[in-house]
C-alpha positions in Angstrom: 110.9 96.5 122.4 113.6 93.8 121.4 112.5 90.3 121.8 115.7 88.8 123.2 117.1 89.7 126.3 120.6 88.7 126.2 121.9 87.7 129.3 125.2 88.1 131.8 128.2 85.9 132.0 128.4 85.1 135.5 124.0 85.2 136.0 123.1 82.3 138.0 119.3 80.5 138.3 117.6 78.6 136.0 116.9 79.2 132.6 114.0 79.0 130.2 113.2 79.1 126.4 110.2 79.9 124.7 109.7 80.9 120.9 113.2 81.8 120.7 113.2 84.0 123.7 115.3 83.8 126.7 114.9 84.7 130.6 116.5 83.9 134.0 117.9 85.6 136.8 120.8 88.5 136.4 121.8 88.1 140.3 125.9 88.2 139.7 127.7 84.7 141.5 129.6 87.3 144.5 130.6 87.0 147.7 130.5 90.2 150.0 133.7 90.1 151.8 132.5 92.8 154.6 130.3 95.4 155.2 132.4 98.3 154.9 135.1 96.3 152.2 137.5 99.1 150.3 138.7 99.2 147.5 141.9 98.8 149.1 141.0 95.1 149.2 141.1 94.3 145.5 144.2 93.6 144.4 144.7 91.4 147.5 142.3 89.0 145.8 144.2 88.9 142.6 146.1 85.6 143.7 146.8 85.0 139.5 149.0 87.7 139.7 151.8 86.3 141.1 151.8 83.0 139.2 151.4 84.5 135.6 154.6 86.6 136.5 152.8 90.2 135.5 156.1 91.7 136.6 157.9 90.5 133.9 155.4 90.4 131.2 155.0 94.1 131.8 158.9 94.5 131.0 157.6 93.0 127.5 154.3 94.1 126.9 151.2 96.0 128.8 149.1 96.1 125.4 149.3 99.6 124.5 148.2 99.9 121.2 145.7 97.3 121.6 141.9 98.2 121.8 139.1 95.9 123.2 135.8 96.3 122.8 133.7 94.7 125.3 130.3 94.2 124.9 128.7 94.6 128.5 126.3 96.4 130.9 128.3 99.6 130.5 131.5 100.5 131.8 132.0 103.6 134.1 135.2 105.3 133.4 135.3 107.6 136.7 136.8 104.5 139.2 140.4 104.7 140.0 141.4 102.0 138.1 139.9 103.0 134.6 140.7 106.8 134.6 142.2 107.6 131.2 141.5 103.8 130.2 138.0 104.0 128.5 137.3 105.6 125.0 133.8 106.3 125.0 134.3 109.2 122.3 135.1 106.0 119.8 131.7 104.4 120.3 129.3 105.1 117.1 126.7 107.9 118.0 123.9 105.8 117.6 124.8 103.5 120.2 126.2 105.7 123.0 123.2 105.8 125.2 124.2 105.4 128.5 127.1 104.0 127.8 129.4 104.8 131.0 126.4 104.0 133.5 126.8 100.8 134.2 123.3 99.2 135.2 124.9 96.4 137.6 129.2 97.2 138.1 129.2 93.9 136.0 130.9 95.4 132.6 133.1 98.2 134.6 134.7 94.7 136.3 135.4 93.2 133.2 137.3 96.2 131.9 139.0 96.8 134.9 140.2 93.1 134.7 141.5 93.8 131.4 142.9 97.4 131.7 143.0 98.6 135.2 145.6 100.3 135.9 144.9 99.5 140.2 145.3 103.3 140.7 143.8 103.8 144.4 144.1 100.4 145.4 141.8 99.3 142.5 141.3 95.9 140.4 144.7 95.8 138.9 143.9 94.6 134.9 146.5 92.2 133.0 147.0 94.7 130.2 147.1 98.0 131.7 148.6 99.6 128.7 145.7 98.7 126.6 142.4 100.6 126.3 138.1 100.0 126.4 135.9 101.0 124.0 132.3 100.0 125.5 129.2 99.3 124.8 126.1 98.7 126.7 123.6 96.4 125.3 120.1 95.1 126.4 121.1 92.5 129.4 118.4 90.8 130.9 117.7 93.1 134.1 117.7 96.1 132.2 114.2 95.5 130.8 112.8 96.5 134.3 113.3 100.0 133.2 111.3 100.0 130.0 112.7 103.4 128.5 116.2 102.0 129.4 115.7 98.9 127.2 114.3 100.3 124.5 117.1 102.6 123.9 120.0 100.6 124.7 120.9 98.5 121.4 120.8 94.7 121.2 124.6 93.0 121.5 124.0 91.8 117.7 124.4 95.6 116.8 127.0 95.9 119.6 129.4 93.3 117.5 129.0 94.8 114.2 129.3 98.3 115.5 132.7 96.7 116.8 133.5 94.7 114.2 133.5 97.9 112.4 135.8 99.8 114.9 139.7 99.3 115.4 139.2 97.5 118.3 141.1 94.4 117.5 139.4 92.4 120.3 135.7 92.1 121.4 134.8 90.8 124.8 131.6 89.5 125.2 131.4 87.8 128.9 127.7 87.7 128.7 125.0 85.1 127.2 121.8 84.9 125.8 122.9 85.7 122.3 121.3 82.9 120.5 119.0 84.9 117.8 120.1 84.4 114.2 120.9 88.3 114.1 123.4 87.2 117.0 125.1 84.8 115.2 125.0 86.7 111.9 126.5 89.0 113.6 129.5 86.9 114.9 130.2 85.8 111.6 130.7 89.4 110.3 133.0 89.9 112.9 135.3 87.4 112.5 135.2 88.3 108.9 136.4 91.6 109.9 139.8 90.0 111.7 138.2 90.5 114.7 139.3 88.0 118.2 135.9 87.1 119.6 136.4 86.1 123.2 133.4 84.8 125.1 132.3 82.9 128.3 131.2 79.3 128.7 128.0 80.4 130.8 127.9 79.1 134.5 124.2 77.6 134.2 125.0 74.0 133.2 124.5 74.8 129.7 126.7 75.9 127.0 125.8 79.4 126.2 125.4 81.6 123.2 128.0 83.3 121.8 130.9 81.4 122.9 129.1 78.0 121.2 129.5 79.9 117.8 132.2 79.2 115.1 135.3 81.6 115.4 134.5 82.4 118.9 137.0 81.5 121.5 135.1 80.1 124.7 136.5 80.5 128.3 136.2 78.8 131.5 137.1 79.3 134.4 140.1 78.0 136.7 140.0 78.8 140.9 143.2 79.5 143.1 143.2 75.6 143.9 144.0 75.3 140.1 140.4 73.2 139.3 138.5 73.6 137.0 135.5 75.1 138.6 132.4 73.0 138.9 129.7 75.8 137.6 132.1 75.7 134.3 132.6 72.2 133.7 128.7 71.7 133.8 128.4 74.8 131.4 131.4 74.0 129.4 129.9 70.7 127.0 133.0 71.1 124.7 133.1 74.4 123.7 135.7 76.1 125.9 138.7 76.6 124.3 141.1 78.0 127.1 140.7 78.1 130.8 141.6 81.4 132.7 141.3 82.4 136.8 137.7 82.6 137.9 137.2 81.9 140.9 137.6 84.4 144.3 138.7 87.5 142.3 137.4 91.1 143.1 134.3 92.5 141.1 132.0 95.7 142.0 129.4 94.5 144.1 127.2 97.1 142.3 125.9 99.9 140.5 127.0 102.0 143.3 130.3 101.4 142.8 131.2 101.8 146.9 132.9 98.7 146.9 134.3 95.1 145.7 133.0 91.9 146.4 134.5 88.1 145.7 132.7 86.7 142.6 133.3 84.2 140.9 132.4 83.0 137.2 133.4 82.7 133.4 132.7 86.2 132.6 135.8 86.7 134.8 138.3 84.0 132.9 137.2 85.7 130.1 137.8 88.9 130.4 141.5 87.4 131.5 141.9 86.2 128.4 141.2 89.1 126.5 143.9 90.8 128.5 146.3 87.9 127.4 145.5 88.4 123.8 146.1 92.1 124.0 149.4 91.7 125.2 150.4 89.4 122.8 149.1 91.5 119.9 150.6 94.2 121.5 153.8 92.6 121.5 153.8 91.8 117.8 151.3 94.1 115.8 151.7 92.6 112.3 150.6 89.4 113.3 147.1 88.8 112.1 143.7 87.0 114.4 144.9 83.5 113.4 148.6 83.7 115.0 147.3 85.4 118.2 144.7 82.6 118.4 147.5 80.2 117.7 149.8 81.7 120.1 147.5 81.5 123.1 146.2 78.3 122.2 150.0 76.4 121.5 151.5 77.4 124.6 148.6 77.2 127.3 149.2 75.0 129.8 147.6 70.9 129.6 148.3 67.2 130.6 147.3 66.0 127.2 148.2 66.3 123.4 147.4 69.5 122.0 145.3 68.0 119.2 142.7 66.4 121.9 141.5 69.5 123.5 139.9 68.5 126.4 135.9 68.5 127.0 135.9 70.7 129.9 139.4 73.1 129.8 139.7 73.5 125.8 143.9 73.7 125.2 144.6 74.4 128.3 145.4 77.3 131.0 146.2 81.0 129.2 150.3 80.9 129.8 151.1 84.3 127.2 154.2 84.8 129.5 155.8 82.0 126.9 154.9 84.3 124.4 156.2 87.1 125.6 159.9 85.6 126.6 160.4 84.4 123.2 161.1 87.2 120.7 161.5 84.8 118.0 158.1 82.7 118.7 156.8 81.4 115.5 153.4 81.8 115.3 152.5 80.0 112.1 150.6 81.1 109.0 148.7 83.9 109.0 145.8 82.8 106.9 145.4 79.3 108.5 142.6 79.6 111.2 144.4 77.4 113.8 140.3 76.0 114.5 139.5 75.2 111.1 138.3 71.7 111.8 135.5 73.0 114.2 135.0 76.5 112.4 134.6 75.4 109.2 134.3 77.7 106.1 137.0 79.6 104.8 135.8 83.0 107.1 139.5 83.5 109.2 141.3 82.6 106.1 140.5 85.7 104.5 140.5 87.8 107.6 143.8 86.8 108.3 145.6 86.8 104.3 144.0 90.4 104.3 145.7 91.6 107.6 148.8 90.3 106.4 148.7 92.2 103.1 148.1 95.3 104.8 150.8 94.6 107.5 153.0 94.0 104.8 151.7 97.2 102.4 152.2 99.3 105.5 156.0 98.0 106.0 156.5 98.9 102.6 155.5 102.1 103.2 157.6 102.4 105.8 160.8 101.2 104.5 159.4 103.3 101.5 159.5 106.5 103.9 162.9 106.1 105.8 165.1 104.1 103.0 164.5 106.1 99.5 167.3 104.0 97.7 167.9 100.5 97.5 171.4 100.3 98.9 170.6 102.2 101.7 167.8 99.9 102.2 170.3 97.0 102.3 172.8 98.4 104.7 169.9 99.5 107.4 169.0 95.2 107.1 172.7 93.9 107.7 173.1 96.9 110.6 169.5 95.3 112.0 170.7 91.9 112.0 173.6 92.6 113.5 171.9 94.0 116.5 169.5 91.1 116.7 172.3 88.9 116.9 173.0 89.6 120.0 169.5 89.7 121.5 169.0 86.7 123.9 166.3 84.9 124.6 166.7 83.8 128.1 164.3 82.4 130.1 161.8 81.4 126.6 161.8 77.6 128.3 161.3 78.2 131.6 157.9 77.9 131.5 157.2 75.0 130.1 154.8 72.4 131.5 155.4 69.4 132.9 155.4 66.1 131.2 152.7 64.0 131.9 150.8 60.5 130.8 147.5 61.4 132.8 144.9 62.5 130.9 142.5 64.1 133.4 145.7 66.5 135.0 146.1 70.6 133.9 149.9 71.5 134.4 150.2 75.2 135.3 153.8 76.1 136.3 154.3 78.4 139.5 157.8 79.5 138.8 160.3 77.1 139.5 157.5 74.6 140.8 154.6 73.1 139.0 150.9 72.4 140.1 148.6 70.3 139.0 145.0 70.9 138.1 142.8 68.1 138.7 139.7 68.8 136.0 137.5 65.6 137.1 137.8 61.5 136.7 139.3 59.3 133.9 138.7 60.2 130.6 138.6 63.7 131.0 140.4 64.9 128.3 138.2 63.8 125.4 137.8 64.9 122.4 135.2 68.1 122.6 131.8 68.5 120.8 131.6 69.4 117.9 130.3 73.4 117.7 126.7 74.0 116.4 126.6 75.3 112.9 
């Protein structure tokens, strides 16, 4: 029997700790919008669509090519919306069990969030051209069924298991994960060039792993464009990026019969996977560090970019901007763009490595298709030419508003912009340093 129960992203109640253990209630933050709600009804709920224009990031990206793990209560492949989107052949044999029954719908709504492709009226996910690989780990919940828990693995053996998979991503919209092996576990991860996206928690604490070093924490946004109130009490400094969150479609349950209006971080997060695997998608060479940078650069805020506010991080997930701007400059790619609150030298590495093997593989490439060095040269100057006359229209048009208040979230809505209230004066300070 495992002695931590790691718990769900959007899990509501109290919680309790006691000789490193955790517990609390599993009961999902949802809304049942009727008795007899289809599945018809999902994508009506999807209000971020619109506003993040998915129309034309589509044109750009979808994220094919792009594999994220997420870490979860199972997904099950068989819903409309994930048919042909979830690799469960490319989860390591010893951790399969069970892995497309889903103990609670919880994980199967992340992925469709992320990858759905909205097929029968389904959750429509940001980066339909992307795929799953899952894995179901010990959630609290699960250790009702004693046999159950004892053969699902722990999410510490989950991440590695990942870390050691070409998934480039890892979601992890769950909690709990606050034993040494956990954050071990983490570490090896991002030594492996992995993106580790997590959620905030929704308790009024920060939770475990997004408080770890090279884990990007999310919370959570609603349709009003405020930061929600269960993830500002959660958030204590370590979310990084805010994403949708509130009033978007999720399976009510294990049944799988229909979709209900939930709310929480595990939602914003799985959003911001999504984002990521566009990007990546968009530009494959680039290595953990510029993706990070990417997303973090061009979300949307009221306030400088190097004072991160305590409650939304950098700001609202824009990777539209991204997308528009073929020549984006995404920096370095060894310089972790969190250094100063990582620390260590972990995401350095990662990130020199994954450029040396982008680069080996372009050489081998060019290697392949241009066997002599002048031919080499003229297929360059015929490139160039053709990029010359590659426009970039539309790159600004998405840029956020100027302004001096320091409590305000600027998230554009076409040609009009909104403002997101996150709370009083002084909002925007400086966030907590995270626990090493």
């Amino acid at each position: 029997m495992k002695s931590v129960t790691t718990r769900l992203g959007t899990r509501c109640g109290r919680w309790a700790r006691s000789l490193g253990a955790l517990s609390g209630a599993l009961a999902a933050l949802s809304i049942g919008l009727t008795p007899n709600a289809s599945a018809a009804d999902a994508q009506s709920m999807q209000w971020y669509l619109g506003p993040m224009k998915t129309d034309q990031m589509w044109n750009v990206s979808t994220g094919e090519g792009v594999k994220i793990a997420v870490i979860d209560t199972g997904v099950n492949p068989n819903t409309s919306s994930l048919k042909g989107q979830v690799l469960t052949d490319e989860v390591p044999r010893a951790l399969d069990y069970h892995v497309t029954k889903d103990f609670s719908g919880h994980g199967t709504t992340m992925a469709e969030l992320i990858v759905g492709t909205g097929a029968g009226g389904g959750i429509q996910g940001l980066a339909p051209g992307a795929k799953i690989v899952p894995y179901r780990v010990a959630l609290e919940g699960l250790e009702t069924d004693p046999t159950e828990y004892a053969k699902s693995p722990d999410s510490a053996e989950a991440l590695r298991a990942a870390a050691d998979s070409d998934a480039k991503i890892i979601n992890m919209s769950i909690g709990g994960m606050h034993s040494d092996e956990g954050k071990e576990a983490v570490k090896y991860a991002a030594s492996r060039g992995k993106l580790l996206v997590a959620s905030v928690g929704n308790d009024g604490f920060p939770d475990a792993p997004a408080i770890y070093p090279y884990v990007l924490g999310v919370a959570a946004v609603g349709s009003s464009y405020n930061v929600s109130d269960f993830a500002k009490k959660s958030s204590h400094g370590f979310a990084d990026l805010v994403a949708p969150g509130e009033k978007v479609p999720g399976w009510c349950d294990e049944t799988f019969r229909s979709y209900c209006e939930q709310r929480g971080t595990s939602h914003a997060t799985a959003l911001v996977s999504a984002s990521a695997a566009l990007i990546w998608s968009a530009h494959p060479d680039w290595t953990v560090n510029q993706v990070t940078r990417a997303l973090l650069d061009t979300a949307s805020r009221g306030w400088p970019k190097d004072e991160p506010s305590k409650y939304a991080g950098y700001g609202m997930i824009r990777p539209r901007v991204v997308l528009a701007d073929p020549d984006y400059d995404a920096g370095a790619p060894d310089v972790d763009p969190l250094a100063k609150i990582n620390g260590g030298d972990v995401l350095t590495k990662a990130g020199a490595r994954q450029a040396s093997e982008a680069d080996n593989a372009h050489d081998a490439d060019n290697s392949a298709s241009h066997p002599s060095a002048s031919a080499s040269a003229a297929s360059r100057g015929t490139e160039k030419g053709s990029a010359d006359g590659t426009s970039a229209e539309g790159s600004n048009a998405e840029e956020a508003a100027a302004d001096n208040s320091s409590s305000s979230l600027w998230i554009p809505l076409g040609a009009a912009a909104a403002v997101i209230v996150i709370s009083g004066a002084g909002a925007a300070v400086l966030r907590a340093r995270r626990a090493r």
